[in-house]
N, C-alpha and C positions, 0 to 999 in steps of 0.2 A: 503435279503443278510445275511450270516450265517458273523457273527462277532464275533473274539474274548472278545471284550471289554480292548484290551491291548494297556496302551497310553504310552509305552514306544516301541519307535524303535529300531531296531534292530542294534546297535551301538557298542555292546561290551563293554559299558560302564562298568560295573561288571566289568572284566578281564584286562582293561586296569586299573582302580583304583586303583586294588588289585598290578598288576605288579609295575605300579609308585610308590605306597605309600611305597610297598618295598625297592624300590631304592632309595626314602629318606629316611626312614628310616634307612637305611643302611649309608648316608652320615649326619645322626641329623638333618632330616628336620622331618616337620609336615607335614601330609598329607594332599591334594589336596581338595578343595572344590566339594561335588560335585554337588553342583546345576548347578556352570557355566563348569563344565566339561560336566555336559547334555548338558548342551547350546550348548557348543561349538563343540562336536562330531556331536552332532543330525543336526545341520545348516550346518555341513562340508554334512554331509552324501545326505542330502535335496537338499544341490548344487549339487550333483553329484558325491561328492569324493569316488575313489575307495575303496573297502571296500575286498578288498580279504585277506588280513592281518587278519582281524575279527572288527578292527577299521577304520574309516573314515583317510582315508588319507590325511595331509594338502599340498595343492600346492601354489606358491606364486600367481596365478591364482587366486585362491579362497578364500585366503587371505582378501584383499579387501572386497567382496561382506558379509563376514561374520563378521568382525569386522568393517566394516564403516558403513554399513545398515543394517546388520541383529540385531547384539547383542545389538545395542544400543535404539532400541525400543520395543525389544524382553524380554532383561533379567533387570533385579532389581538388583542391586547388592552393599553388602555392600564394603567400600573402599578393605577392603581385598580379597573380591571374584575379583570385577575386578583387582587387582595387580595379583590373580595370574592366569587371562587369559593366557597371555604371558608364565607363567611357563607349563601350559597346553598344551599349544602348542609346547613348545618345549621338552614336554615329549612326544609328540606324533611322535615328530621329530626323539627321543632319540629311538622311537619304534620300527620305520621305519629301522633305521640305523640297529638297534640288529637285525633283522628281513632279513637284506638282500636288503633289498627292495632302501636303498640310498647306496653309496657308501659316502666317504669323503667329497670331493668336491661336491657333491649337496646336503648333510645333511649342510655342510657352508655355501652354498646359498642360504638353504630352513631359517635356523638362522636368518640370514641377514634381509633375506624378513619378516619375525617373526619382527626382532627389528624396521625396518623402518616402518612396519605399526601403531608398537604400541603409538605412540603419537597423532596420528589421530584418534585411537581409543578411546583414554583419552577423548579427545577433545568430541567428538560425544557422550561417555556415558555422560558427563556431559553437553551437549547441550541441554536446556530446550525445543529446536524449538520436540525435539526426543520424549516428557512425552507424555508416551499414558494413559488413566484410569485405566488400571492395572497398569503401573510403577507408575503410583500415592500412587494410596493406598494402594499399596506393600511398599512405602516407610513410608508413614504416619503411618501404623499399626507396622511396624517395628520400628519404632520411639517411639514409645508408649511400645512399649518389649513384642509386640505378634508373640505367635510362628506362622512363617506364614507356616508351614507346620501341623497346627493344621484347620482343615475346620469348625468344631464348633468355635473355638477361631478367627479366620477369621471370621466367619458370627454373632458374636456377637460386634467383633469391629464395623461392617460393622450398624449395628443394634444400638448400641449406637452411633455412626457417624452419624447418621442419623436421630438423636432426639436431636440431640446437635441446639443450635441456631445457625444462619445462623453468623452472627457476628461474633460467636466464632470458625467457623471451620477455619482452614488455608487458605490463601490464596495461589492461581496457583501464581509461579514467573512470576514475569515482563519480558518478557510484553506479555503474552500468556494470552489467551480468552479462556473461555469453548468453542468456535467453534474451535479454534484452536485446543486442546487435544482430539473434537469429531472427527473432519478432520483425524488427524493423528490417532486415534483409530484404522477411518474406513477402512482407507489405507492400516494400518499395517496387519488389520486382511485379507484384498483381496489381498494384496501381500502373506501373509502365504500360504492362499488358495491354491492363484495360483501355489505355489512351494511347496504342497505337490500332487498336482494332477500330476507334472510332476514329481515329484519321484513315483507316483502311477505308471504312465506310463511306468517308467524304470522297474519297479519289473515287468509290464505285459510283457515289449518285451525284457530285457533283463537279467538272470537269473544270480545273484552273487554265487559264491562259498560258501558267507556267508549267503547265505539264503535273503528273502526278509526284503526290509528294513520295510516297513509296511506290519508285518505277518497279522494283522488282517482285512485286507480289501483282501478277496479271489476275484479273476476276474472272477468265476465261476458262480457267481449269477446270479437269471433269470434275476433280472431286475434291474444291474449296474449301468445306467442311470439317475433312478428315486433316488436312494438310496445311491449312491456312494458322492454327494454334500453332505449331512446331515451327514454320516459318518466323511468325512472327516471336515466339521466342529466341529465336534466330538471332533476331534486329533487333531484340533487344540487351542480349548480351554482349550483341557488336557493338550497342550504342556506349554501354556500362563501360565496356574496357576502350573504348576512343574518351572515356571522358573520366578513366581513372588511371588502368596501367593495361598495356596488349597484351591477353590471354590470361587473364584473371579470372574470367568469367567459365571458360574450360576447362580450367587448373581449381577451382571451388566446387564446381559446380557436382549435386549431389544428384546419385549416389556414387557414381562412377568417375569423379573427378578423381587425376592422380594427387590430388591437395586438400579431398574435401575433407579431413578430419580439420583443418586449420579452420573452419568455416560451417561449421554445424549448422543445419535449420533444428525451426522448434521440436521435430519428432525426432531427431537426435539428440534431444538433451528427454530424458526421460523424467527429471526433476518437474521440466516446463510446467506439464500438465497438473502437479503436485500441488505446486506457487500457485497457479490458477484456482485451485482447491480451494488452499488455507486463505487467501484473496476474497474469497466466496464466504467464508465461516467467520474473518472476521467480518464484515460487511454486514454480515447475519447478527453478531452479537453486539458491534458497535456503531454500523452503519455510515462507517468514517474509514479507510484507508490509513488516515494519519493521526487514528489517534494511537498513540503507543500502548504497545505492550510492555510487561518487565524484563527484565534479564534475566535469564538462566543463573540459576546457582553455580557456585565455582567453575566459569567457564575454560574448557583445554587450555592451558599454552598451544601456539598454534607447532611447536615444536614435538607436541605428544599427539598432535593428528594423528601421524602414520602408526605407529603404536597401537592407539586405538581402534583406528580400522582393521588393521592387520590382524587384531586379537577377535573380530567378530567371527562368528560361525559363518553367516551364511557369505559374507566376502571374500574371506579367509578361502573358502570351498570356491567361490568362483574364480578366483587368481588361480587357483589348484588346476582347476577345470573337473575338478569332479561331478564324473556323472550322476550324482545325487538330488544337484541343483536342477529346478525346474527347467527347463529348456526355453521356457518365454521368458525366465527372468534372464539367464545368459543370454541370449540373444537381443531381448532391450536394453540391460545395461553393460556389459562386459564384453562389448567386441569393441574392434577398430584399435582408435587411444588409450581404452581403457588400459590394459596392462603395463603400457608407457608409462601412463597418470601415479601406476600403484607400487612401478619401482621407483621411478625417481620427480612424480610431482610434486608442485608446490602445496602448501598447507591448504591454497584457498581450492587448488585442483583436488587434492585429494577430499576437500566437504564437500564439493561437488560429486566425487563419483560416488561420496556414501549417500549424498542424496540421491542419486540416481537411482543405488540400489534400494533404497526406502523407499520412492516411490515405485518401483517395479512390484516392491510388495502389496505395498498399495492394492495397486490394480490388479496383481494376482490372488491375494486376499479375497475383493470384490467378486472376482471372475471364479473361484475353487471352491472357496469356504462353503459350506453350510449355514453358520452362524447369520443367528438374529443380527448380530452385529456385524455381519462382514462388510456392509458396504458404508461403515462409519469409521473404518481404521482412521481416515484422514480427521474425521473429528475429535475421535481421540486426542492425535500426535498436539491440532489446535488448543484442545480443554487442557491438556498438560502447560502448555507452553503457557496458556491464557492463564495459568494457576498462579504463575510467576517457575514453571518447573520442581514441582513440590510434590510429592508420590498423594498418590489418591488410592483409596479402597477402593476392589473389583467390587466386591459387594454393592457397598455405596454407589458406586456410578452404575450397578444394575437395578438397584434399588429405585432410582430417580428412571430410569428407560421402563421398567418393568409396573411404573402408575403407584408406586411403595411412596407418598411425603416423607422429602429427608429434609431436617431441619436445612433454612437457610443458611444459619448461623456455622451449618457445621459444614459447609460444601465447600469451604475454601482451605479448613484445617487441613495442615499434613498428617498425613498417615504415618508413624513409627514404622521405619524398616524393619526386620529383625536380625538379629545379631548373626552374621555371616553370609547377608545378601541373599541373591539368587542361588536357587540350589538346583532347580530342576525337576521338582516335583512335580504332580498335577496336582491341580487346583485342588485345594479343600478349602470350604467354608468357613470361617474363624465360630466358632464356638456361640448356642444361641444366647448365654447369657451376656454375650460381649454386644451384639446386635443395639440393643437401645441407646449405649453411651455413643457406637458409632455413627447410627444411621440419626441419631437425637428422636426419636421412637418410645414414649414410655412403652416398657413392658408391654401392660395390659392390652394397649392400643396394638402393637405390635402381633400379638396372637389374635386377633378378630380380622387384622388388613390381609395378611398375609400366611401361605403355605408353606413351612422350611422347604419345601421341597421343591413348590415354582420358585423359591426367591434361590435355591441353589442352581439351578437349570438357568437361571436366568444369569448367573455370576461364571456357571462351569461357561456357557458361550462367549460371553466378555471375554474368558481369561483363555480363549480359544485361539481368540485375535490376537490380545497383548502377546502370549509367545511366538506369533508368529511374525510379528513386527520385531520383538524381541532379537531375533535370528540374526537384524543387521548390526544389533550394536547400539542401538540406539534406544532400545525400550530395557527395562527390566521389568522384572516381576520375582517379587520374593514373597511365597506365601499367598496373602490377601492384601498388599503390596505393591501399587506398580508406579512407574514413574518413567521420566527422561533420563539416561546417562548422560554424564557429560560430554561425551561424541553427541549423543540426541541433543542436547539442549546447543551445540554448534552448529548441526546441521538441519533441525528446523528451523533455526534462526534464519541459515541463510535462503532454505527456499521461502520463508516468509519474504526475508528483504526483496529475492527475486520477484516476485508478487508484490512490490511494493506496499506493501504493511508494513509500517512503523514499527520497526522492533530494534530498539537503540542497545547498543553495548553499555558496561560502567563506563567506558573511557567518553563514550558521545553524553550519557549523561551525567559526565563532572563538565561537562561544557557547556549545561543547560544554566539558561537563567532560569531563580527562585520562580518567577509563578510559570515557568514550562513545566519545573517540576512540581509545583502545588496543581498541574493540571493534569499530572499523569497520573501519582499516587493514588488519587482519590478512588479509584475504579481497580486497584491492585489490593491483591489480597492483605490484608494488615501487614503479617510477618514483614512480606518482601517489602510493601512499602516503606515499613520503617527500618526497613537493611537500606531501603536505598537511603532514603533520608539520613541516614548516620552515614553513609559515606560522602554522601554529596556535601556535608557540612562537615567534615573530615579536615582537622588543618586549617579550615577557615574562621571558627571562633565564635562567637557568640554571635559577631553580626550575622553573620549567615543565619543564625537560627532567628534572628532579626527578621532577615529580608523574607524569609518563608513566611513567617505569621504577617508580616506588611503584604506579601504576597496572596494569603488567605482572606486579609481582610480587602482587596482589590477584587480579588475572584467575587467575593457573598457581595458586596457593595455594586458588581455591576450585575451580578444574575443571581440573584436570590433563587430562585427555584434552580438551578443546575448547579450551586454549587453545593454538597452536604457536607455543612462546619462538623456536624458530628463524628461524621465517619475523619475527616481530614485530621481532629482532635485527639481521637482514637491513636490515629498511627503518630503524630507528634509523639503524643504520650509512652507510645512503647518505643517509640528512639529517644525514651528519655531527652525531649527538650529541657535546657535548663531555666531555673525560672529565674534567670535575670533575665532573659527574651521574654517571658512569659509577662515579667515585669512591666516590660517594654510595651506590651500589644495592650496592656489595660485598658487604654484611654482609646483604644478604636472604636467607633461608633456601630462595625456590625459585629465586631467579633471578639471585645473588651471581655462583654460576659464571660465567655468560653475560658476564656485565658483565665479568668481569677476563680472559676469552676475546679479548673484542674490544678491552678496551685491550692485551691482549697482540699479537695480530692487527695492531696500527697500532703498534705498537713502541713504548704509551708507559705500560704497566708499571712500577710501581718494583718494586723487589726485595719492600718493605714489603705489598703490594697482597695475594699471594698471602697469608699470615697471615690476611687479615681477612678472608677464603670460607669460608664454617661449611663444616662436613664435612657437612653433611644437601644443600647448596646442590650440593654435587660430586656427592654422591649423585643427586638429581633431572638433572643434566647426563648422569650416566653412563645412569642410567635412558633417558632419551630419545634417547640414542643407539641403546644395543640396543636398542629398540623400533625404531630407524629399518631398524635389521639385520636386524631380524625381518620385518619388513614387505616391504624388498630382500629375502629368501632366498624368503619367497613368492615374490614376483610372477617372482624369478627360474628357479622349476622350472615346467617344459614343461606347459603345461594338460593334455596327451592322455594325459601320461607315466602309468606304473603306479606303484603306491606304493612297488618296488623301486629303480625308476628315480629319484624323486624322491628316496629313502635316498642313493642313493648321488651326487647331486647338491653338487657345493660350496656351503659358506654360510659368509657370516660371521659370523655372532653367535657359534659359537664361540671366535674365533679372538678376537671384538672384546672378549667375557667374560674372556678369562683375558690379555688385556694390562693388563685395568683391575685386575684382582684382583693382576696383580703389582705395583702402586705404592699398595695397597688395606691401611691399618694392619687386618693379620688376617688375610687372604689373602682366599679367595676365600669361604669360609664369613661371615667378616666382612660383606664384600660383598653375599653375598644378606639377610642381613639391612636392609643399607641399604638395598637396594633396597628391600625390603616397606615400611621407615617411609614412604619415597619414596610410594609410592603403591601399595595392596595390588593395583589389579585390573591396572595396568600389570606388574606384577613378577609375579603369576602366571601372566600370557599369557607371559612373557621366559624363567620357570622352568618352565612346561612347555615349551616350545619347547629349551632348553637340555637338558632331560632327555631327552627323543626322540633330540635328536643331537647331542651333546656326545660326541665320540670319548674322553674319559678316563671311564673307569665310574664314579670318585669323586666328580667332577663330576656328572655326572650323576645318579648316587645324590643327592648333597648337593640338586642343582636339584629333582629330584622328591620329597625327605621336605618340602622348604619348600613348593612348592605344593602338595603334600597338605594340610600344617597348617593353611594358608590356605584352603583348600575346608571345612574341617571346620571352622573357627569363621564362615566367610560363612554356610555351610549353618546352623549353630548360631541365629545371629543371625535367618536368616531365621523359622526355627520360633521362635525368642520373639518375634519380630512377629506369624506371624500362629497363638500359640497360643491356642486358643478359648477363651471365658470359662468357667467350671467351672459 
């Protein structure tokens, strides 16, 4: 392909400068920056703006696409160059009008659309989620008072930057990850791509007045195809460093850049793909990004990092370079910086390289192993961490993969270490009398479901993984035993956080307010929740235990079905609340009951206590009860059974209805009406459930006229929502 080698497009840039700067001139201004006036012609002209004038012409069209996404990952700019975006553009305005080309009234609307985008534009230049590696160290070397249109003075910054210790260079702002700046790098640079082939395209098919925009990519070459990517990669890393610092783009650029460790893309951070992972598993389990997880038990001091890592086996052996180590895992994670990182990096560098090497196993686990389990190691590392970091039985978790029912009740308990950790051993199976209190399995039932022999096969492969995850440091396994190390429970956190999943430190949440935290615990195993609950009220006194139950009774008052007072009751009770707070919540209308429940429960009830629980508060307690009956009477009839068989099936929400309806002022007709103030959709799942099978026909009459009535005004309510307009 015959190329000019010219990485300046065909913009007019020259001629429009020279015109503005005149015209300020003429009124005592200063003239016009021109780096962002490159910026800002060249991204008009790349959108597509007409260019018969000689200049890219701005539309409120293209507005947008150039100041919300383009300029803000594209250009560097000191305060005063982005101030006078705006001016630039309305010099281009100014152009348009002198030119013929607006009249009045659409030079006012073209202004308009100029002023209303510019705040959004502020907004997004200064959006950290926007720092690509160039606006990095366009900013950094700019900081320091290098001319960044000097490309020696650029490649010697770049060059002592990079001999500086790792401690001392700057850190990325909060709360952005080197995967996150390689992410958005790579983006930015396949979005350029993309939108300079399609101004390529324009120059082939359709001919400007002003000549092409990229004069030096000819469409005459033999062989356009092979040559035309490479070019255009070209132009556009010429573009990147005229609009950040000269020679940044060849001094990063991977793999052969003399700089590119400063500037990793995604397939040089081996974590990347990890983050993606556990991103993926919570999404799976909670379907939410932001809803948190717990904290790790006794988290590192970040000053016992290197300690830690240094003491793993298999990191240990690759700093070494022994040839023991697989050769795909050296080669993914332990070249280039790495060995820099691991004499003398920061805390947050060195959790990066341990995550690195975690996920290298990862994927060598998946790709080696044999194991049932090999391609779940990342699920694992998730189910740990989702535990709140609390050791789990092999068994148990083979037990649940292998089709064995392990109680609910008992999938979130910790598992006893035994006394001296890891040793090294191979798996053996804990002993079969120990099996039923583990797996919550009577006996009996336990010998008809299962073979010691498949449910051993099925824990030797499990406990295949865990040592081999084990290797970095971050798993153990003692016994029947395994869990997170404290290096584990640092460095999953962080490639969760990389993967943005919500996974808060103690210190982020002593900063939470009371219902953040009555919206996290509820979904955390008891234990931890109520470690956190005891520390988050730590020092703060009663009222805090205050604002949590005002907090609880907010949460059931506004979503009765998402919020469960029971469970949230539970974990109060094991951070021991005290009962003057408990005192305190009496009189709540959804969650009164609960409170005088559990001072009753700890026997420290006065006689006076019961008075002060509104009768609507009893009512929401009874509510959630038969709901729990109803829910038990499912899952209690035989999935296979015929709808006879399930008739004639025991349940108790009858039995649990008409005990509350006898201590109920009114009986039982009373009753269902509490219910319904309680909550209409909870009471009419309870009231038809009661009517189907309520063995007293009065009853039952009563339970199904109430949820009919309730069907007939929801039905009602819906038609005047969505009655059509006349």
């Amino acid at each position: 392909m015959t190329v000019l080698r010219t990485p300046a497009p065909n913009t007019g840039l020259a001629d429009f400068l020279a015109r503005a700067d005149k015209e300020r001139e003429a009124r005592g201004e200063g003239p016009l920056p021109a780096r962002p006036a490159d910026a800002v012609l060249t991204l008009l002209a790349l959108r597509g703006a007409d260019r018969r004038t000689g200049v890219p012409e701005p539309t409120a069209r293209l507005l947008g696409p150039v100041l919300h996404e383009d300029l803000p990952v594209l250009l560097w700019g000191t305060p005063e160059e982005v101030d006078a975006v705006p001016e630039i553009l309305a010099a281009l305005a100014g152009r348009l009008r002198a030119d013929g080309r607006l009249n009045a009234k659409r030079h006012a609307r073209l202004l308009a659309a100029i002023e209303e985008a510019v705040p959004e534009f502020r907004r997004a230049m200064a959006d950290p989620w926007n720092l690509t590696w160039p606006r990095w160290y366009a900013s950094l070397l700019r900081a320091d008072g290098v001319d960044a249109g000097d490309p020696e003075a650029v490649r010697a910054w770049l060059a002592a930057h990079e001999d500086t210790p790792h401690a001392d260079r700057p850190a990325l702002p909060a709360p952005l990850h080197r995967s996150d700046v390689a992410a958005r790098t790579f983006a930015v640079r396949v979005r350029l791509g993309e939108t300079l082939l399609a101004a390529f395209a324009r120059d082939v098919e359709v001919s400007s007045p002003a000549g092409p925009l990229l004069p030096g990519l000819l469409p005459d070459a033999d062989r356009p195809d092979e040559e035309l990517p490479a070019e255009l990669e070209r132009v556009a890393a010429a573009l990147g460093d005229r609009w950040t610092a000269a020679g940044l783009g060849e001094a990063l650029a991977e793999p052969d850049g003399p700089h590119a460790a400063l500037a990793p893309g995604p397939e040089s951070i081996p974590h990347f793909a990890l983050a993606d992972r556990l991103l993926g598993e919570h999404l799976d389990y909670y379907g939410d990004a932001t809803r948190p997880l717990p904290p790790p038990p006794e988290p590192p001091a970040p000053d016992r990092i290197r300690s830690l890592l240094h003491a793993a086996p298999l990191p240990a052996a690759l700093a070494a370079g022994s040839g023991d180590v697989p050769p795909a895992i050296a080669e993914r994670c332990f070249t280039g910086p790495a060995a820099a990182v691991w004499a003398d990096g920061t805390p947050e560098e060195l959790t990066d390289l341990a995550a690195d090497v975690l996920a290298a196993v990862v994927e060598d686990v998946g790709a080696t192993s044999g194991s049932e389990y090999a391609l779940d190691a990342a699920h694992l590392l998730y189910a740990l961490y989702e535990r709140g970091g609390t050791p789990d039985s092999v068994v148990r978790k083979a037990a649940e993969s292998g089709g064995l029912p392990v109680d609910p009740d008992l999938e979130d308990d910790p598992v006893p270490v035994p006394d001296g950790g890891p040793d090294g051993r191979p798996y053996a199976m804990p002993p079969r009398d120990r099996l039923p209190a583990l797996l919550g399995v009577p006996a009996p039932e336990l010998e008809d479901l299962v073979e010691p022999a498949d449910l051993e096969a099925h824990a030797r492969a499990l406990a295949e993984v865990v040592d081999r995850l084990a290797a970095t440091g971050c798993v153990f396994r003692a016994g029947d035993a395994y869990g997170l190390t404290p290096l584990g429970g640092a460095v999953v956190r962080r490639v969760l956080t990389a993967g943005h999943v919500a996974a808060p430190g103690d210190e982020e949440i002593s900063e939470w307010e009371a219902a953040e935290v009555v919206a996290a615990v509820g979904s955390w195993p008891e234990r931890t929740a109520a470690d956190a609950l005891s520390r988050w009220t730590a020092g703060r006194g009663v009222t805090a235990w205050g604002e949590l139950l005002d907090a609880v009774e907010a949460a059931k008052a506004a979503d009765f079905h998402g919020v469960d007072t029971a469970a949230l009751f539970v974990r109060l009770a094991l951070a021991a609340v005290p009962a003057e707070a408990l005192r305190g919540a009496l009189t709540h209308p959804a969650t009164g009951a609960r409170a005088h429940r559990l001072l009753a429960a700890r026997g420290e009830a006065a006689p006076q206590d019961a008075e002060r629980v509104p009768q609507d508060a009893r009512a929401v307690l009874i509510l959630e009860e038969l709901d729990d009956h109803r829910h038990g009477d499912v899952r209690a009839r035989p999935p296979a059974a015929g709808a006879a068989e399930q008739d004639a099936g025991a349940r108790a929400l009858p039995g649990a209805f008409d005990a509350a309806a006898a201590h109920w002022p009114g009986g039982a007709r009373a009753l269902a009406g509490a219910l319904v103030r309680a909550d209409r959709d909870t009471a009419r799942d309870v009231l038809d459930a009661l009517a189907a099978h309520h063995p007293d026909p009065e009853v039952a009459a009563l339970a199904e006229r109430t949820a009919k009535a309730l069907r007939r005004t929801n039905a009602g309510k819906r038609r005047d929502r969505w009655r059509p307009r006349s």
